[in-house]
C-alpha positions as a LaTeX table, in Angstrom:
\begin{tabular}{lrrr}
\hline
Residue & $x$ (\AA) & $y$ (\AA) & $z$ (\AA) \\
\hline
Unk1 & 3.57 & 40.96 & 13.01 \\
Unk2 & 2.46 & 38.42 & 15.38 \\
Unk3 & 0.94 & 35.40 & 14.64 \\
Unk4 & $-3.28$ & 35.52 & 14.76 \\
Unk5 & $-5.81$ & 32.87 & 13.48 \\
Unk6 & $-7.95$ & 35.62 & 11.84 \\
Unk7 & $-5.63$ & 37.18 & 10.00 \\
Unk8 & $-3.56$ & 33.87 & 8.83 \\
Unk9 & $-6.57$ & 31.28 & 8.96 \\
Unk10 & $-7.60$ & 31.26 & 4.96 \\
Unk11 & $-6.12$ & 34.51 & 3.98 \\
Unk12 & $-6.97$ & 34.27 & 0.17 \\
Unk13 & $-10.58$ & 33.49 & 0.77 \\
Unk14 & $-11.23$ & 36.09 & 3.47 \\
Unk15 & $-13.26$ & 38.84 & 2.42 \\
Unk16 & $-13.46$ & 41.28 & 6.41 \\
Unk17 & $-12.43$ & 44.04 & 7.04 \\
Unk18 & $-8.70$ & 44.12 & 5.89 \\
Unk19 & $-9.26$ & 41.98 & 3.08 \\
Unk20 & $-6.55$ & 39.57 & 3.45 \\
Unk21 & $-3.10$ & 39.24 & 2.95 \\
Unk22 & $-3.14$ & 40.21 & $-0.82$ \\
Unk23 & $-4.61$ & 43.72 & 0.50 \\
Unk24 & $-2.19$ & 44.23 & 3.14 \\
Unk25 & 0.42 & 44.03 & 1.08 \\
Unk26 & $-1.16$ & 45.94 & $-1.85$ \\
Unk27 & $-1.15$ & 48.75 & 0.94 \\
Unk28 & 1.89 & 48.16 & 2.24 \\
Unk29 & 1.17 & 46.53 & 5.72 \\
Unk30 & 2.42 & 44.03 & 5.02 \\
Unk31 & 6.13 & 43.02 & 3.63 \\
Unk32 & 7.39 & 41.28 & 0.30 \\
Unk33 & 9.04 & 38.55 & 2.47 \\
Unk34 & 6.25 & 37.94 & 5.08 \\
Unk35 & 3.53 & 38.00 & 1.91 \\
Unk36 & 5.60 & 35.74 & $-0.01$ \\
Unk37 & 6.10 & 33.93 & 3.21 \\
Unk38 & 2.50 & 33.39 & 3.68 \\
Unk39 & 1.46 & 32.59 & 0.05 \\
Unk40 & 4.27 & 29.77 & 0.26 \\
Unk41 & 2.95 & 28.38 & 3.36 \\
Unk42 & $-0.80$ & 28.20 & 2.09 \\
Unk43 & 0.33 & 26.48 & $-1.75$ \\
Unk44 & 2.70 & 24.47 & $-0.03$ \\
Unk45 & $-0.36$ & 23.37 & 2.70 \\
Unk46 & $-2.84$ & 22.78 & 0.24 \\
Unk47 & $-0.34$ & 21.03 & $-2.21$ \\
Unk48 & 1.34 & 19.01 & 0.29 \\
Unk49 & $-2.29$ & 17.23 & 1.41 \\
Unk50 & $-3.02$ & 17.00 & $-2.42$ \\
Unk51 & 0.27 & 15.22 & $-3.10$ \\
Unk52 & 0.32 & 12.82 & 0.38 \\
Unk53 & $-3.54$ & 11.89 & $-0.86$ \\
Unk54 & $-2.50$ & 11.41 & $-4.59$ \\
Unk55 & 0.29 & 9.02 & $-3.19$ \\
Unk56 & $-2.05$ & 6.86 & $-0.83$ \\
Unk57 & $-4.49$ & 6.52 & $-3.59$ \\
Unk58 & $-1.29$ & 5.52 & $-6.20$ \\
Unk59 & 0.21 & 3.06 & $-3.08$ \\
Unk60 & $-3.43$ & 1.77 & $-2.62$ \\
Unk61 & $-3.96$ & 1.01 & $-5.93$ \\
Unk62 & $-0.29$ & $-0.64$ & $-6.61$ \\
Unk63 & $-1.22$ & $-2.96$ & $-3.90$ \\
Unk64 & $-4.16$ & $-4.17$ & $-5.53$ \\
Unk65 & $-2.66$ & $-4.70$ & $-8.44$ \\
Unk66 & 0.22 & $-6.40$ & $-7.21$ \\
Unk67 & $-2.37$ & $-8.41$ & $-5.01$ \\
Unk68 & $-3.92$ & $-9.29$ & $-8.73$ \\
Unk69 & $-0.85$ & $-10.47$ & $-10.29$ \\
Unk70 & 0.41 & $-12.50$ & $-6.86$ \\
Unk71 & $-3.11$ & $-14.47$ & $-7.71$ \\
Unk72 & $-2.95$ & $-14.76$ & $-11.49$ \\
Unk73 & 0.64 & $-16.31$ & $-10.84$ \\
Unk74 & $-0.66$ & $-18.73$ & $-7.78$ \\
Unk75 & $-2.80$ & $-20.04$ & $-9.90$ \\
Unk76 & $-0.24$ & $-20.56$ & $-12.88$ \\
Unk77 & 2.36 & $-22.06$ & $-10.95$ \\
Unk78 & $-0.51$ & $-24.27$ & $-9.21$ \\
Unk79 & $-1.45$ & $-25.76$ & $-13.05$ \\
Unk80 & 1.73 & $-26.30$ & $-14.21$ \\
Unk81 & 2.74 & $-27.98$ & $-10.85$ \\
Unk82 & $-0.05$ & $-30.34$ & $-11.75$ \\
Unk83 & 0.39 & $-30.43$ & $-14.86$ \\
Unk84 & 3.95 & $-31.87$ & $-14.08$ \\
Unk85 & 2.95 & $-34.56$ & $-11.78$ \\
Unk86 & 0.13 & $-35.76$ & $-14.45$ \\
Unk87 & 3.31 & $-36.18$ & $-16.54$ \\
Unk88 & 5.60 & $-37.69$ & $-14.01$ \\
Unk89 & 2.21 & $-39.99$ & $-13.23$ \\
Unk90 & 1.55 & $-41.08$ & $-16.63$ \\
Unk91 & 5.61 & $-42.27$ & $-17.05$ \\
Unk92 & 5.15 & $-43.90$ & $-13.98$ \\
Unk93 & 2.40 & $-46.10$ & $-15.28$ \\
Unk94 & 2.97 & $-49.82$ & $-16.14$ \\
Unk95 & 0.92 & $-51.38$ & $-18.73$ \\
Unk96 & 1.25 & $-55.20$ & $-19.91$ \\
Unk97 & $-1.43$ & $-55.19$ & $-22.09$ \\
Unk98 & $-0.56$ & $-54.29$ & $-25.32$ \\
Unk99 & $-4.24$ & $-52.25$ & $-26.66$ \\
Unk100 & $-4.47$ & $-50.17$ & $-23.57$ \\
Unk101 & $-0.85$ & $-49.09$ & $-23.61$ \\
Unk102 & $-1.73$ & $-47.68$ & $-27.21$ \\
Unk103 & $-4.47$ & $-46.23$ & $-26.77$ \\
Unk104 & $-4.62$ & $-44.90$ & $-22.78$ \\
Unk105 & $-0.54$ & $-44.54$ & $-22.41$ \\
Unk106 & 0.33 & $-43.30$ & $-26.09$ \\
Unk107 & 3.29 & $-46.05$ & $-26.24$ \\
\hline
\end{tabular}
C-alpha cells in the first residue's frame, strides 16, 4: 500500500470514509503486519515526544537545583573562609596590656 497523508496522517482519530486503520484491518484491507506496523509507529510517535519533553523538563529542573546547591555551598565555604581568617586574625593580635587581653583576646 503506498504511503498517503490521508490515510496515515492521525489514523486513530479519523472518522471519513474508510474509517481508519482499525477499520481496514477489521475488513481485511489491510494486513496484521502493516496494522501493527502503523499502531507502533503512532505509540511510539506520540510516546517518544512525551518521553524527550518529560526528560527536558527533568534536565531543566536538575539544573536548577544543582544551580541551588552550587549557591548554598558558595556561600558556606565563603563563611567559613572568613570565619578562618577572623581566627588566624585574632592569634595574630598582640596585646601588652594586661585587661584588654582578658577581656577583648580571651588570654
Amino acid at each position: 500500500m503506498p504511503w498517503n497523508s490521508n490515510n496515515d496522517l492521525c489514523f486513530f482519530w479519523k472518522l471519513g470514509e474508510d474509517g481508519g486503520v482499525l477499520q481496514e484491518f477489521l475488513t481485511n484491507n489491510l494486513s496484521l503486519w502493516d496494522f501493527r506496523a502503523k499502531v507502533g509507529d503512532f505509540v511510539g510517535g506520540i510516546l517518544g515526544a512525551i518521553f524527550s519533553l518529560a526528560g527536558f523538563f527533568l534536565l531543566y529542573t536538575t539544573f536548577q537545583k544543582q544551580k541551588e546547591f552550587s549557591l548554598k555551598i558558595s556561600i558556606d565555604n565563603r563563611f567559613y573562609e572568613m570565619l578562618r581568617l577572623h581566627k588566624e586574625n585574632v592569634d595574630e593580635t598582640e596585646c601588652t596590656n594586661p585587661i584588654l587581653k582578658t577581656r577583648f583576646l580571651g588570654g
